[in-house]
N, C-alpha and C positions, 0 to 999 in steps of 0.2 A: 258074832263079831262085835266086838267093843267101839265104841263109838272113836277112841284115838285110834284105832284100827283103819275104821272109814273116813278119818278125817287125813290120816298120813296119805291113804291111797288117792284122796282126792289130789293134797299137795305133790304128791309125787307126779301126777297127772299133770297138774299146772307147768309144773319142770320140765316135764316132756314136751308140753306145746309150745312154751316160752324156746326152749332151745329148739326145737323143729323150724319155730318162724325166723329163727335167728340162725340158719343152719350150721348147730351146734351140734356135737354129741352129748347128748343126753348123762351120757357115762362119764364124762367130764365134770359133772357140778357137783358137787358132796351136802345135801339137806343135814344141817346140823340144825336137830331138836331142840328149841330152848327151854330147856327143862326147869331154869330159876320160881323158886314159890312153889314148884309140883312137889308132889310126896315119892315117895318111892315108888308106891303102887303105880302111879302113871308112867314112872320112866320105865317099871317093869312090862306093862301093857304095851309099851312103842316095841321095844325089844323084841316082846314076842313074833309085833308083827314083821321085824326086821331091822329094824333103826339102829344104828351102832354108837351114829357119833353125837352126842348131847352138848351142851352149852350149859354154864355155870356164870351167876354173874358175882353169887356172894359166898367168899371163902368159907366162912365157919360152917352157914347150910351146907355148901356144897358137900366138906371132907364128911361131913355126918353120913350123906348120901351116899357118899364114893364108898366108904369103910363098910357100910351096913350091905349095900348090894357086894360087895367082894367078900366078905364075910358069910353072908348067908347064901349066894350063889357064885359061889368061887370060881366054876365053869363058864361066867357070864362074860367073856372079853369084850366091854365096853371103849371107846376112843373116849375120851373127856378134854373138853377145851374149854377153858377160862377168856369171859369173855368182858368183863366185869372193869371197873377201875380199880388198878391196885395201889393198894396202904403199903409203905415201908413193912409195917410188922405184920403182913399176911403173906408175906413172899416166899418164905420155907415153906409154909403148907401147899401154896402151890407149885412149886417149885417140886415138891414129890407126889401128890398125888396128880399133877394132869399131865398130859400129852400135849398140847396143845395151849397157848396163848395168844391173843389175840390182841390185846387192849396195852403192848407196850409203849412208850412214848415218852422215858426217860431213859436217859444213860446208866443211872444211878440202881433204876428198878432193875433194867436188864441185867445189870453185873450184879445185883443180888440175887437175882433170880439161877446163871452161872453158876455163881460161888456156891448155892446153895443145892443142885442138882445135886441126886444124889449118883453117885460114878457108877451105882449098875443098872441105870434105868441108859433110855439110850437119851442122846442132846433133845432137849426141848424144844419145841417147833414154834418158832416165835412171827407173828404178823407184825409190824407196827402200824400204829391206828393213828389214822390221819382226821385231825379238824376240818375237814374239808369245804364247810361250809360257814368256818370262822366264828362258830356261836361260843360266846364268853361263860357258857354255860357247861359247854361241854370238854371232853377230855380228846386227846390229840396234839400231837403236835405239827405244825405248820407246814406246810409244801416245802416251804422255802429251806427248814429245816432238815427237814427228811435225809438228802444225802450222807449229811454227817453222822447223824444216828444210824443210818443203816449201815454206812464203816464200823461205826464202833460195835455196834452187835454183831456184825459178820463175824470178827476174829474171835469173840466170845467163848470158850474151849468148849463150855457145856449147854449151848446154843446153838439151835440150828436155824436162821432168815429164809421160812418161806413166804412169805409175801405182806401186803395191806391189808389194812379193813379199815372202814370208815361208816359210820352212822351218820348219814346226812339230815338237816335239816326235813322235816316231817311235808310231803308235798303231795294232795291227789292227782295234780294235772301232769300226766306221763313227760308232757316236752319240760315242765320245771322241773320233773324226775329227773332227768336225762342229763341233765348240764352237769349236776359234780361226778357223777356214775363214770360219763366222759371224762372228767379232769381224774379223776380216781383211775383210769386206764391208762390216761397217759406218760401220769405221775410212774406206773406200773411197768410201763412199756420204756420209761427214762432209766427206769434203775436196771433193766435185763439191758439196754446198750451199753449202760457203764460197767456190766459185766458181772453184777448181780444175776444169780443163780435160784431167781423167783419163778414158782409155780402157783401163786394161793392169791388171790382177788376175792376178799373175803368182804362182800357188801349185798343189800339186799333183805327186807324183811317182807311179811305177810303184806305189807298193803304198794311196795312197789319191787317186789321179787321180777316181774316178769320184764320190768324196765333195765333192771339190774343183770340181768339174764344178758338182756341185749346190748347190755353195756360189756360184757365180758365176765360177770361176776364166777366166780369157780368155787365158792361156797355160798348157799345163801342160808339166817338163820332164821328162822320158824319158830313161833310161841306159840301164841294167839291160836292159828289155825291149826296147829296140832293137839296141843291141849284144850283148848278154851280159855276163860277168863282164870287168872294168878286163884290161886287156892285160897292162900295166907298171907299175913303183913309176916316181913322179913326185919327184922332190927340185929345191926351188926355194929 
């Protein structure tokens, strides 16, 4: 047994008890892998042990990744979500190589991302990622903002709005966890009474997943503890 073997079975474990205290089902949360800086061989290794859905954060590593494992195990049906900041001129390659996005937060991104789907894959599964915690550092856009851009990508033709995600400010103390985890549900729970048609609370990493849990999170993504420390420096 491979050490990412025993390390997913641990994380999967965490998941389990995080939502058992939170009484959740367990079958409800989707562990997306964060595969960014891994090689092949390690997201081959998660695979084996059952992992389906991986995370991407930089387009050109990624399609290298996507093309060489469906190439060389074309029987491998992987789910791939881009989780990344996106550029203007990286939005066709994602746009066909992933299932999932995560990290929208412009108007502009989204309708390129549309215009560019390719018409026989099926509508791309879009989050929009919220600033939640207002760092001038980071990507998202505002609360305040939200409603609007979640209109304009709803109608999207080759779009499909399942839910947020937000990477909050870095905190050990569970009750400073808690506060945007909370504003991030609420935000969550504003856009299903306006009639948005959300399923995905896409928040949560290795070092406060189990806060996130209890906040409602329904993806959480995993690097660190499923791989261990980044491989390689990534330059895009």
């Amino acid at each position: 047994m491979s050490i990412i073997t025993d390390h997913l079975k641990e994380v999967k474990e965490r998941i389990n008890q995080a939502a058992q205290k939170a009484e959740r089902d367990p079958s409800g949360i989707l562990l997306l892998a964060v595969s960014k800086t891994q090689p092949v061989e390690a997201i081959l290794e998660a695979a084996a042990a059952g992992q389906n859905a991986f995370g991407e954060n930089y387009e050109q590593e990624a399609v290298a990744k996507i093309r060489s494992i469906r190439t060389n195990h074309p029987d491998l049906k992987l789910e791939w979500h881009f989780i990344g900041p996106i550029q203007s001129n990286k939005t066709r390659a994602i746009a066909e190589y992933f299932d999932w996005v995560h990290s929208v937060d412009r108007e502009r991104i989204a309708k390129r991302l549309s215009d560019q789907r390719p018409a026989d894959l099926p509508p791309l599964n879009i989050c929009l990622q919220i600033n939640i915690s207002g760092e001038t550092s980071k990507s998202g856009i505002s609360p305040e903002n939200l409603p609007g851009l979640a209109k304009a990508v709803s109608v999207m033709p080759r779009l499909k709005l399942r839910g947020l995600m937000a990477i909050p400010e870095p905190e050990t103390d569970p009750d400073k966890q808690r506060k945007p985890f909370r504003a991030m549900k609420a935000l969550f729970r504003q856009l299903q009474e306006a009639g948005f048609e959300l399923d995905t609370l896409s928040m949560g990493m290795s070092g406060d997943m189990n806060t996130a849990i209890d906040e409602g999170a329904t993806t959480v993504r995993i690097g660190t503890a499923i791989f261990g420390p980044r491989n390689y420096p990534v330059q895009q």
